[in-house]
C-alpha positions in Angstrom: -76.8 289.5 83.5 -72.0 297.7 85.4 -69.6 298.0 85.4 -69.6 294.7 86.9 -66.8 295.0 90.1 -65.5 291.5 90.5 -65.2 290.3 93.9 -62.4 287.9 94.1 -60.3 285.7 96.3 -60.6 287.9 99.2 -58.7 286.7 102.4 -60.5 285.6 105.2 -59.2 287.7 108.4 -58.9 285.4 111.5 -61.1 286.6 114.4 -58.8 286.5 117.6 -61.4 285.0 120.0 -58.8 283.5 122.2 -58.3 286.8 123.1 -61.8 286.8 124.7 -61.0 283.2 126.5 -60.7 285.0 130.1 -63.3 286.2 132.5 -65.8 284.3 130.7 -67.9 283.8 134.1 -68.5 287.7 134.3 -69.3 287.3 130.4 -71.7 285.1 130.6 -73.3 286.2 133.8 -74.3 289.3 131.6 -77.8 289.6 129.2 -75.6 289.9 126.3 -72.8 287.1 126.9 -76.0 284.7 127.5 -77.6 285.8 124.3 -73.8 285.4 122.3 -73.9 281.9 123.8 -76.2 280.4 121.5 -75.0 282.4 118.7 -72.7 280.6 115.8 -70.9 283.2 113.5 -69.3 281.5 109.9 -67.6 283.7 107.6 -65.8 282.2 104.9 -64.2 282.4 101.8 -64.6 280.3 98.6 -62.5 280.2 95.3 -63.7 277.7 92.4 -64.3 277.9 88.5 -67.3 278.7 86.6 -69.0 277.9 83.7 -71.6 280.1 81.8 -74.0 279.8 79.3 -76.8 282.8 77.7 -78.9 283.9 75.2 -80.5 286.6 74.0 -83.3 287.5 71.7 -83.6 291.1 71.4 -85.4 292.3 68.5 -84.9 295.6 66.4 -87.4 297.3 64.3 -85.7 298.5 61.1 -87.4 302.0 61.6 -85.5 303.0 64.5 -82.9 303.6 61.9 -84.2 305.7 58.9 -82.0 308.3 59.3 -78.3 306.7 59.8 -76.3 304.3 58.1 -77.0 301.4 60.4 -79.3 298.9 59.6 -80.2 296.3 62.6 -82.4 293.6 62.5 -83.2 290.8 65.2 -80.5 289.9 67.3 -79.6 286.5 68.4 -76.7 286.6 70.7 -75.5 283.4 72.2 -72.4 282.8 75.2 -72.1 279.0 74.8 -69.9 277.4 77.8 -67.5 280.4 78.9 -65.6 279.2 82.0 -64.4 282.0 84.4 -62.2 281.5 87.6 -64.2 282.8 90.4 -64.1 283.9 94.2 -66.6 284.3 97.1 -67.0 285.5 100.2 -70.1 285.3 102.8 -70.9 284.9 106.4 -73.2 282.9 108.0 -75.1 283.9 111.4 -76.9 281.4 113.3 -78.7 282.1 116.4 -80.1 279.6 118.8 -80.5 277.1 116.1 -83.4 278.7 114.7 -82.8 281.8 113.5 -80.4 282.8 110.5 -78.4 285.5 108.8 -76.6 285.1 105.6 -74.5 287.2 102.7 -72.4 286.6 100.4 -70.7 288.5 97.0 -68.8 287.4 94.4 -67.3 287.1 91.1 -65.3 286.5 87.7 -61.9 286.6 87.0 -61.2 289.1 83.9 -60.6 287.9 80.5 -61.3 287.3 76.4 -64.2 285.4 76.0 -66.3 284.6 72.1 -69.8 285.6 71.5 -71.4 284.0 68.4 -74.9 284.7 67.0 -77.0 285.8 63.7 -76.3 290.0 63.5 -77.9 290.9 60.4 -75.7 294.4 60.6 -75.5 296.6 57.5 -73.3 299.2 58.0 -72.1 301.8 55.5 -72.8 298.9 52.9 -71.0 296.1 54.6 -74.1 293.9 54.8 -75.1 290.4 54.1 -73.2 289.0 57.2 -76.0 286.9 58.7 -73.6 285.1 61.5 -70.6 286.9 63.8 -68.6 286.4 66.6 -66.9 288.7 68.6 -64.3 288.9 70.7 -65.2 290.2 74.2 -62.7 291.8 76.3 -62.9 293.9 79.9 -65.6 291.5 81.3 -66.9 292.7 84.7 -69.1 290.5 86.6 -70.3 290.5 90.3 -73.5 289.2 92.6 -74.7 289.8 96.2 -77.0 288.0 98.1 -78.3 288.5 101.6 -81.4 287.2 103.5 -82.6 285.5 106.9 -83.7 282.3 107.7 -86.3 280.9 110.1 -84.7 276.6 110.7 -84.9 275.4 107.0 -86.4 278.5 105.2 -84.9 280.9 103.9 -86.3 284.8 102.1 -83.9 287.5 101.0 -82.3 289.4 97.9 -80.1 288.8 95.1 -78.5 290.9 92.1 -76.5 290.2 89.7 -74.5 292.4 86.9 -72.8 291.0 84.0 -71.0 293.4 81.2 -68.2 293.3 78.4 -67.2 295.1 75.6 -67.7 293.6 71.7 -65.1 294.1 69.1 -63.3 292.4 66.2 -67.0 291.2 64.1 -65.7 288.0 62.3 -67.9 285.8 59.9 -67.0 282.0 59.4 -65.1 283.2 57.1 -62.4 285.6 59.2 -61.9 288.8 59.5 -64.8 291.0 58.0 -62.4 294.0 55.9 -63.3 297.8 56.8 -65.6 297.1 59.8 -64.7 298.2 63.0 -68.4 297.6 64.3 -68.3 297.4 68.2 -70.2 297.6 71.1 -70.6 297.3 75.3 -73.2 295.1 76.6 -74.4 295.3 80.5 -77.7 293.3 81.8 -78.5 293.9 85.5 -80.6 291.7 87.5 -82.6 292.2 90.6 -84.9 288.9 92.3 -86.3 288.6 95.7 -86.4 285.3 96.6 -87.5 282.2 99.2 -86.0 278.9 99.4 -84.8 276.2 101.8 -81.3 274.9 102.8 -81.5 271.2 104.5 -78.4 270.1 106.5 -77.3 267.1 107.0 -73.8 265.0 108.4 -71.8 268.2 107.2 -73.1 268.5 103.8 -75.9 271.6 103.2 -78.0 271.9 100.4 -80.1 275.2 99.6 -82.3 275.8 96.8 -83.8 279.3 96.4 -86.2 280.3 93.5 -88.1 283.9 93.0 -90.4 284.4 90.3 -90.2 287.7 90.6 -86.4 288.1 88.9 -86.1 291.5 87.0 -83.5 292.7 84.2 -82.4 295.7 81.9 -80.4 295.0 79.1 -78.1 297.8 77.8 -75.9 297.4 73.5 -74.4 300.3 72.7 -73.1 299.4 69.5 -70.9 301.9 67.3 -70.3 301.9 63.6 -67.3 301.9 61.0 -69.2 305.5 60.6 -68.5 306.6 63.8 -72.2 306.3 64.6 -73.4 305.4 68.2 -76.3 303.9 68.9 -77.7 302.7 72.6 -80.7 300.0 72.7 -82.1 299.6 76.0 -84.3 296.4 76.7 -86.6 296.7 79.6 -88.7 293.3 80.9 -92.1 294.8 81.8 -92.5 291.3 83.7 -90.3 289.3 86.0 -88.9 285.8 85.0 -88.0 283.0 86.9 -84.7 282.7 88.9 -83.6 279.3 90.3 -80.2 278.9 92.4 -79.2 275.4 93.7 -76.2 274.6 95.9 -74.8 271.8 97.7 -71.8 272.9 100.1 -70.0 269.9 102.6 -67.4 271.2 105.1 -65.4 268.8 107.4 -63.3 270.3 110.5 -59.8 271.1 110.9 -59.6 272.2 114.0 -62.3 273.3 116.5 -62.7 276.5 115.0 -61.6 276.3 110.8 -62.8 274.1 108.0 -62.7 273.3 104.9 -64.4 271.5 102.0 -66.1 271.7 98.7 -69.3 273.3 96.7 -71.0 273.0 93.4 -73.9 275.1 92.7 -76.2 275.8 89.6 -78.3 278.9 88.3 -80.9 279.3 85.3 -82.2 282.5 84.6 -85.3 282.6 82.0 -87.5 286.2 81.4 -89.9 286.1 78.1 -92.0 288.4 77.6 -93.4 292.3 76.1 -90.5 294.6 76.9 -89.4 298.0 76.0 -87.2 299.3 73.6 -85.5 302.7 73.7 -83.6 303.5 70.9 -80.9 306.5 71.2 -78.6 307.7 68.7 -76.3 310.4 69.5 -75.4 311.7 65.5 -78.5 312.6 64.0 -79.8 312.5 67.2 -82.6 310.0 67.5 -85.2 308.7 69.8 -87.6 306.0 69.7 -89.6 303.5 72.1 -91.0 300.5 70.8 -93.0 297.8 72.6 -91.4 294.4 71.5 -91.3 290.4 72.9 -87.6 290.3 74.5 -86.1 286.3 75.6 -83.0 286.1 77.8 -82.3 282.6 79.5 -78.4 282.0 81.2 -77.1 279.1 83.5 -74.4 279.1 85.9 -72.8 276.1 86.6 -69.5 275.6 89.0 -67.8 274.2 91.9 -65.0 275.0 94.2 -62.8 274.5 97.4 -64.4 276.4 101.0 -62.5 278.2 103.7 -64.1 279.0 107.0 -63.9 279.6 110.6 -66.6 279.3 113.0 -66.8 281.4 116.1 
């Protein structure tokens, strides 16, 4: 799944709470210092690597594009195993053992990646290219996540955006001569979700899932021609969204520790969707109802940072 802002590698600012080491009788003898008490604060920072895999089925009807040299058919678009270095940062709140708040952002290091698929693109007579790749430069990619937590379960909200810009269209064959077809891609992803995470001798594992995970899908694509056109894909139902993690910390000192995570994602939405078709010269406009299929995993693992206060 805007200009996607990565968030990367950000470094974790040590909280000073020896600072607040004196007078703690008068601290605690106050509403507030008891309530703090029982209250555990986590933030932390995580740096790992990524792997990512998508597909996309995004159909075209040929009569969106009577009136300009660019002829598109079905599109299917395929990321097969990019790897991306990534960074995170979250907190965790804990109060009283019971009651939790959590958030976290993250995401991709910057650079060239391949996109393969079956483009049946004629334009201005270069046709009959059934299979390209592309070379995808200027990735942005980010996610947020925050929710609360009642002992082991967990409800909250998650969104993900994921965007890159297409150029050099290359069949098996190489370079294809005269085109300089080209394009920006952006999907956007909102879910609520509920889910559990399970503790246990310093190793947590959480497992959220929302059926309710929603997505637009923006191509702008652009021809030898100089002819822009913009297909928006809109899911009028939710998918499925599925996010695993296992995270294990062991202490360094009272307060800091370290240690490792792997998680997993799959994203799947099938279903009617619509189309909106905009061209800027002739200008054009058209809305078609069609059957849109996205799926995308998320694989990847890392080293933890964090201080607990």
């Amino acid at each position: 799944m805007k200009k996607i802002a990565v968030v990367l590698m950000i470094v974790l600012v040590s909280c000073p709470t020896a600072l607040f080491a004196q007078d703690l009788g008068a601290w605690n003898a106050s509403p507030l210092g008891s309530l703090m008490e029982h209250v555990k604060v986590n933030p932390y920072v995580q740096v790992g690597f990524q792997w990512l895999g998508a597909n996309l089925n995004l159909p075209v009807q040929n009569d969106l594009f009577q009136a300009i040299p660019l002829e598109i058919e079905e599109l299917d678009v395929s990321l097969e195993d990019a790897n991306f270095w990534t960074g995170i940062v979250g907190v965790n709140v804990i109060a009283n053992e019971k009651y939790s708040f959590f958030a976290a952002a993250g995401g991709f290091v910057k650079r060239p990646f391949v996109t393969a698929g079956r483009f049946p693109v004629n334009v201005g007579g270069v046709s009959g290219v059934p299979f390209l790749e592309f070379t995808n430069s200027n990735l942005e990619s980010w996610f947020a996540q925050t929710g609360i937590g009642l002992r082991p379960f967990l409800v909250g909200l998650y969104w993900n955006q994921f965007s890159f810009e297409l150029t050099e269209p290359r069949s098996r064959r190489g370079p294809i001569e005269n085109q300089t077809l080209r394009g920006d891609f952006i999907a956007k992803t909102f879910a609520p979700f509920v889910g559990f995470a399970i503790p246990a001798s310093g190793a947590t594992f959480t497992l959220l899932y929302s059926p309710l995970a929603y997505s637009d899908t923006d191509l702008a694509l652009k021809s030898s021609r100089d002819t822009s056109a913009e297909l928006r894909y809109s899911w009028n139902k939710p998918g499925d969204l599925l996010i695993a993690l296992l995270q294990y910390n062991t202490p360094l000192t009272s307060t800091i520790s370290t240690g490792f995570w792997v998680n997993g994602s799959w994203l799947s939405l099938r279903g009617n969707g619509e189309l909106e078709f905009q061209n800027i010269s002739p200008p054009i406009s058209r809305n078609k109802d069609v059957t849109i299929t996205m799926t995308q995993y998320v694989l990847g693992g890392g080293v933890t940072l964090g201080i607990t206060f």
